[in-house]
C-alpha positions as CSV (number, residue, x, y, z in Angstrom):
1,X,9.6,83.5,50.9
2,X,12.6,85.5,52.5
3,X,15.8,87.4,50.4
4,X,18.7,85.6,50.8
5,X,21.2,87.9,48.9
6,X,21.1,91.5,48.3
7,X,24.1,93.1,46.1
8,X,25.9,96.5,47.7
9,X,23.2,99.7,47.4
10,X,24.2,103.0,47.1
11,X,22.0,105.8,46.3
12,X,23.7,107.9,43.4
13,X,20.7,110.7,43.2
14,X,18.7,112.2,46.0
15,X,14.7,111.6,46.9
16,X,12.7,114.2,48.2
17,X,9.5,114.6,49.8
18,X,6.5,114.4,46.3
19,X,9.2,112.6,44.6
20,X,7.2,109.7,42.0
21,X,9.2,106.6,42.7
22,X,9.5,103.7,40.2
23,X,10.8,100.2,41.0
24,X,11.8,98.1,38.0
25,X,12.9,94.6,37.1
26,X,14.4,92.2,35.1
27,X,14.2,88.3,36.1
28,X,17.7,87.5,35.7
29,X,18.1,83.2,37.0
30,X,15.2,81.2,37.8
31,X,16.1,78.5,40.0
32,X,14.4,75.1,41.2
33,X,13.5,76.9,44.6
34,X,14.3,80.6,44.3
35,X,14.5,83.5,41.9
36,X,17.2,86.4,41.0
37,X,15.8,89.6,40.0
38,X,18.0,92.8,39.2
39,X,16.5,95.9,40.3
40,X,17.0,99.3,39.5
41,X,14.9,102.5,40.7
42,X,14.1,105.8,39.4
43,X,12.4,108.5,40.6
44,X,10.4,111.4,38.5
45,X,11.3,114.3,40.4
46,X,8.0,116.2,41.6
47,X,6.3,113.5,39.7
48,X,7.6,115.5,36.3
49,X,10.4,115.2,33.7
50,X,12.4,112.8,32.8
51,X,13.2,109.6,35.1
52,X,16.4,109.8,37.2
53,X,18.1,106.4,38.2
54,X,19.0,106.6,42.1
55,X,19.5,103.2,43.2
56,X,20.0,99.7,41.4
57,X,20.8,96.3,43.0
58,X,20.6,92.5,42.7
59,X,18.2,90.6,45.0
60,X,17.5,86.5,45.3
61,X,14.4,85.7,47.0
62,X,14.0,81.7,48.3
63,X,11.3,79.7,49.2
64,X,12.1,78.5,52.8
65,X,10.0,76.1,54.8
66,X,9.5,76.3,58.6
67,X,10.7,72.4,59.2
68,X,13.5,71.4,56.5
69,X,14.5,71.9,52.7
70,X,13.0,74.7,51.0
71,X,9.5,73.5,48.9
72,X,9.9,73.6,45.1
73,X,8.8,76.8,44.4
74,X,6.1,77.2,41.4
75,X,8.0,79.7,39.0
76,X,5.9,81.0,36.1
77,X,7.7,83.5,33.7
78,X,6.1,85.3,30.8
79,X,9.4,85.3,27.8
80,X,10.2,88.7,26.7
81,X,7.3,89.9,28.8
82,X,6.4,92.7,31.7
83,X,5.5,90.4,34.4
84,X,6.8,87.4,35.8
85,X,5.0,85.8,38.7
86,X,6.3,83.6,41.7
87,X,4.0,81.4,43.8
88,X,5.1,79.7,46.6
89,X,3.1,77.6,48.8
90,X,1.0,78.7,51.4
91,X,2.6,76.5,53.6
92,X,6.0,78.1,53.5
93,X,7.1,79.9,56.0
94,X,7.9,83.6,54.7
95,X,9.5,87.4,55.0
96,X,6.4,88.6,54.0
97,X,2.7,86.8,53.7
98,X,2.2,83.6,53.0
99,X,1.1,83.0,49.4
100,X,2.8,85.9,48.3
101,X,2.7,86.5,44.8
102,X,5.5,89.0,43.4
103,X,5.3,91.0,40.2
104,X,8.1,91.7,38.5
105,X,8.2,95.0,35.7
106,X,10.7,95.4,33.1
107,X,13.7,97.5,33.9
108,X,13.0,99.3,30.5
109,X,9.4,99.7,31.6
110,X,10.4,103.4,32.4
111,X,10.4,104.2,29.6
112,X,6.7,103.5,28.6
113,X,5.4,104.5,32.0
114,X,2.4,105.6,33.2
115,X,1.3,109.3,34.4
116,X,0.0,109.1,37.0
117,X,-0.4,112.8,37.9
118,X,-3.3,114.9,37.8
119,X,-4.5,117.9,35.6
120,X,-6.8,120.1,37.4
121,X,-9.3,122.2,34.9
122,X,-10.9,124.9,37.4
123,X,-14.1,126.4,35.8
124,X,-14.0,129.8,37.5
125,X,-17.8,130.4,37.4
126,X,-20.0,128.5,40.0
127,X,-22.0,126.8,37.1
128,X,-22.1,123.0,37.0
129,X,-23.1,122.5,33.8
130,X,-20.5,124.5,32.3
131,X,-18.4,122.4,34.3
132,X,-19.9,119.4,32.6
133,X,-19.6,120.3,29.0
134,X,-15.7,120.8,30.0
135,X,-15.5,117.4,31.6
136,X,-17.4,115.9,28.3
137,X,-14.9,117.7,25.8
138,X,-12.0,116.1,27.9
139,X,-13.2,112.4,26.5
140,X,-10.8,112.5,24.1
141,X,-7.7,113.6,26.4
142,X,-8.1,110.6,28.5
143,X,-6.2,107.3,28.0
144,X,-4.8,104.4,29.0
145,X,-1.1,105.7,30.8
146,X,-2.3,109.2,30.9
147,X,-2.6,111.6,33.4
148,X,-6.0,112.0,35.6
149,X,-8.4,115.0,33.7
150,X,-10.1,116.4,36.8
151,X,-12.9,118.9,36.4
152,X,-13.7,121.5,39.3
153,X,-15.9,124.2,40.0
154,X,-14.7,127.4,41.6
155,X,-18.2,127.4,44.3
156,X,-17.0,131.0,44.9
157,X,-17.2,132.0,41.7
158,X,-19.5,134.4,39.8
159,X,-22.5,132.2,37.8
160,X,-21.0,133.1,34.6
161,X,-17.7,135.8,34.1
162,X,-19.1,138.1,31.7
163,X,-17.0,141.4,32.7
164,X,-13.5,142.5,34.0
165,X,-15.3,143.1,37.3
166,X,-16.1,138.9,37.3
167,X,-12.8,138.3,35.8
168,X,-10.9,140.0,38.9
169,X,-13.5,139.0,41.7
170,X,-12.1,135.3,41.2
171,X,-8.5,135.4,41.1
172,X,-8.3,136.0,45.2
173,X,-10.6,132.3,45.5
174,X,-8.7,130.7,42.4
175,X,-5.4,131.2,44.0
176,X,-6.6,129.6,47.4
177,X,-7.4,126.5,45.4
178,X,-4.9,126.3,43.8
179,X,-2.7,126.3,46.7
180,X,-5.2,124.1,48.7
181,X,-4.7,121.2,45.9
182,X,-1.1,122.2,44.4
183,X,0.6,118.7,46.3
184,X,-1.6,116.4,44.5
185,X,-1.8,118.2,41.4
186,X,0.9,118.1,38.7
187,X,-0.6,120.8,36.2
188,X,-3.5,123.9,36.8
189,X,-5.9,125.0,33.6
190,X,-8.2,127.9,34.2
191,X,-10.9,127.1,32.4
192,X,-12.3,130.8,31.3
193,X,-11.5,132.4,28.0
194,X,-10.6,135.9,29.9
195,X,-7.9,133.7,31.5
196,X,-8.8,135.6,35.0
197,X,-6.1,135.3,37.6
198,X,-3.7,133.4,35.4
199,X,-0.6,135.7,36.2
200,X,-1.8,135.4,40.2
201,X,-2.2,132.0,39.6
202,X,1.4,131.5,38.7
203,X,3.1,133.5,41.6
204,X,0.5,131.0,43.8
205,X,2.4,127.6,42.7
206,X,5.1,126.3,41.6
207,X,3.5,124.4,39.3
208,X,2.1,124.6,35.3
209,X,-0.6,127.1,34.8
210,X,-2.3,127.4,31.8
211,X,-5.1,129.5,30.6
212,X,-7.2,128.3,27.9
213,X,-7.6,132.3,25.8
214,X,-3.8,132.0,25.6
215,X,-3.2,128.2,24.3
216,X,-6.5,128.4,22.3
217,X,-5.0,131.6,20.5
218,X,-1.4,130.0,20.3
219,X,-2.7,126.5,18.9
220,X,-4.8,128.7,16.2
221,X,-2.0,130.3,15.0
222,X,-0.4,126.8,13.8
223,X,-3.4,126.1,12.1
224,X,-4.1,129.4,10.2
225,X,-2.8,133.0,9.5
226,X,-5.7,135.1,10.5
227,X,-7.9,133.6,13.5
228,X,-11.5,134.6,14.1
229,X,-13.0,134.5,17.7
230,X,-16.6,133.7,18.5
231,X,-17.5,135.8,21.5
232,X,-20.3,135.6,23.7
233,X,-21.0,139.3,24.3
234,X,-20.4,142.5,23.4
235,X,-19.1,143.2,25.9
236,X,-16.8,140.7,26.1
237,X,-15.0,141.7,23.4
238,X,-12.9,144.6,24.3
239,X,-11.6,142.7,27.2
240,X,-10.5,139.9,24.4
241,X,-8.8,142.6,22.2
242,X,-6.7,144.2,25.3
243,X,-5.8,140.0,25.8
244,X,-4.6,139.7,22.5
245,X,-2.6,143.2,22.2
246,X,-0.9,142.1,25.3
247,X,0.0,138.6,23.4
248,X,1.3,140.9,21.0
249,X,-0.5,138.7,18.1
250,X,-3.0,141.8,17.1
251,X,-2.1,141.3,13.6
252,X,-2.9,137.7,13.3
253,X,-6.9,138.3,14.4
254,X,-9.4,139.1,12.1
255,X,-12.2,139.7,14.0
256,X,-13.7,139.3,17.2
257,X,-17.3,139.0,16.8
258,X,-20.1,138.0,19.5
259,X,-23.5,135.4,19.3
260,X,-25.1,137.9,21.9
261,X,-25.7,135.1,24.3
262,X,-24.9,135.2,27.8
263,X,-22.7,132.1,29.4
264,X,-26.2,130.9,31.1
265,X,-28.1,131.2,28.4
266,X,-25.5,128.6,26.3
267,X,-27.8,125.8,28.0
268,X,-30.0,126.6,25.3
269,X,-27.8,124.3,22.6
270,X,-30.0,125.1,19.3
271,X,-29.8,128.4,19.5
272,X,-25.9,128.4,20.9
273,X,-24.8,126.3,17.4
274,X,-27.1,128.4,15.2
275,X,-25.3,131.8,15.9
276,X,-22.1,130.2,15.9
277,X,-22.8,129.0,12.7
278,X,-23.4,132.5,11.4
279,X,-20.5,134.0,13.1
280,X,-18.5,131.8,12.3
281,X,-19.4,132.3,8.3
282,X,-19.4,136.0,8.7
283,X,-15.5,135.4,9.8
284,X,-14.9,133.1,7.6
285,X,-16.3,135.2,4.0
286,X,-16.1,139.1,5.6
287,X,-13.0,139.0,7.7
288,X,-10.8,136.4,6.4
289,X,-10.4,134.1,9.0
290,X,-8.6,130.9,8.3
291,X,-9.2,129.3,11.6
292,X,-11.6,130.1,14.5
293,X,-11.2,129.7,18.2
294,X,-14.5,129.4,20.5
295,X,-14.3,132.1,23.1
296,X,-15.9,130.6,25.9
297,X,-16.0,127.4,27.6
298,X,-19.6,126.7,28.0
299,X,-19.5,126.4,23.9
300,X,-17.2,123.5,24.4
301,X,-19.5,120.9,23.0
302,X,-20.2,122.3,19.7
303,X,-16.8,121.8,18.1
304,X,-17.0,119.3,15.9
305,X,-20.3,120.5,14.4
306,X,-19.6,124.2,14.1
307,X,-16.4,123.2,12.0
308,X,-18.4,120.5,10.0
309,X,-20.4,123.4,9.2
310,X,-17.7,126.3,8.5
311,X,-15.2,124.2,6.8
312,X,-12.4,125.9,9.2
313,X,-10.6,124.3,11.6
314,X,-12.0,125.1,15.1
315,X,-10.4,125.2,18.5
316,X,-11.8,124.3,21.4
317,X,-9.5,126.3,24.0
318,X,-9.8,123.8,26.7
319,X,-8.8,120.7,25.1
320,X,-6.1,123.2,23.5
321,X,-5.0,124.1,27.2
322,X,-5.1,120.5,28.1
323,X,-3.2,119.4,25.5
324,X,-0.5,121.8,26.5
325,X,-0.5,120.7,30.1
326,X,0.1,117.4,29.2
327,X,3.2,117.7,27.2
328,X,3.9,120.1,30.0
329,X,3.7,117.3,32.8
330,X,5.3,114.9,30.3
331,X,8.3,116.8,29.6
332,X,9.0,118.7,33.3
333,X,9.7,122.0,30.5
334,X,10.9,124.8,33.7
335,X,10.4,122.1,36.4
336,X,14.2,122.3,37.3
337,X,13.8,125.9,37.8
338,X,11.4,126.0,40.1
339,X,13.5,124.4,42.9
């Protein structure tokens, strides 16, 4: 099969290099031996935002056969659907392979598209199976269309970041990368609840980066007045409360209270849930909270039954990060500005 005709192209937009490109279609004649298509193409700049039209044009493909009058080509069209299929036979001579079977999407199809890009959640620790309670609490972020939920561990990292000292030894590793993987990733999500690096972190790319302390405290404050935050230390807690003055949202905590378990010992899922459970109370019934947020993300599996069991909504800050970064990646919010 060979084109035959191709209406005047002129490029209205320009492509760059990481440019998402999209080819659409609309089947406009079907003939005895050939078949008209109109085609337009967009481009998602950066693989972000909103679709750009740069090119459209009108093409007719043909059968053609290598000794005399084209073959009757075997045209199969789908009415009012997203594909339309042309066989020809394998006998034909062609501009391509032989046996070529084209499919055709809808020029609307942009419109509904996929995402195709790729949200990288760094666990800044070096502990795998924090890394996989993240990656499990993602289930419900993936779907059909959506954009690709990776899960990494920063090998660098600290076993668990359980001071300001941990907190800063990772940003200088975190940054690297982030730089190492920024082409093929459209959206960065530091997966820690001191949010370590995430300033560094956005002078390192040019791309979203979200930290999981600052969405889970955002989405918390449109689901209640006064949030409580489940700790894991102590220790932990006056880094939070400097965190949270520098959000400027002091008034909107209630308390900041700790299980007194370390990020390794979370493994130990029993006890983890128990003394949430009791936290979670005492923030619920002394402190007024309205709405808790977990403070680390090794307690990312115990959502659902911790908020079964306070009658609060709970946030888990990952999924909360997450959810940001895909409306992020969906919207290209700032993507224009970073050129």
């Amino acid at each position: 099969m060979g084109d035959v005709s191709v209406s005047n192209i002129a490029f209205l937009q320009q492509v760059h290099v990481g440019d998402t490109v999209c080819c659409y279609t609309d089947v406009k004649r079907i003939g005895r031996t050939s078949i008209t298509l109109d085609v337009e193409v967009w481009v998602l700049h950066q693989g972000q935002g909103e679709p750009v039209k740069v090119t459209d044009a009108e093409f007719t493909f043909v059968a053609v056969h290598q000794d005399g009058p084209p073959p009757r080509a075997g045209l199969t069209g789908r009415q009012g659907g997203i594909t339309v299929r042309a066989q020809f036979p394998s006998h034909a001579a062609s501009a391509g392979n032989q046996g070529d079977v084209i499919n055709c999407g809808r020029k609307d199809a942009f419109k509904e598209r996929p995402m195709l890009d790729c949200i990288l959640v760094i666990n800044p620790n070096s502990t795998d199976t924090v890394t996989q309670g993240i990656d499990e609490a993602m289930a419900p972020l993936r779907f059909d269309g959506g954009p690709e939920i990776r899960c990494v561990t920063l090998a660098e990292g600290p076993p668990a970041v359980e001071s300001q000292s941990d907190a800063d030894g990772v940003i200088l590793p975190l940054c690297r990368l982030i730089r190492a993987t920024e082409a093929d990733t459209a959206a960065f999500v530091i997966a820690c609840f001191s949010d370590p690096g995430l300033f560094s972190a956005r002078e390192a790319t040019t791309k979203p980066v979200l930290g999981i302390a600052e969405c889970g405290i955002l989405t918390a404050l449109t689901l209640g007045h006064r949030f409580g935050l489940i700790s894991i230390l102590a220790g932990s807690v006056p880094r939070h409360l400097r965190y949270i003055a520098a959000m400027g949202v002091v008034e909107r905590l209630a308390a900041d209270l700790p299980v007194g378990l370390g990020v390794l010992e979370l493994a130990d899922a029993r006890t983890t849930l128990t003394r949430m459970i009791d936290v979670g109370r005492r923030l619920r019934d002394q402190h007024g909270a309205d709405v808790l947020v977990m403070g680390c993300s090794g307690m990312a599996g115990h959502r659902a039954a911790l908020e079964e069991a306070v009658q609060l909504p709970v946030v888990e800050p990952t999924q909360a990060a997450v959810t940001m970064a895909i409306g992020r990646v969906r919207l290209g919010w700032g993507r224009s500005l970073a050129h």
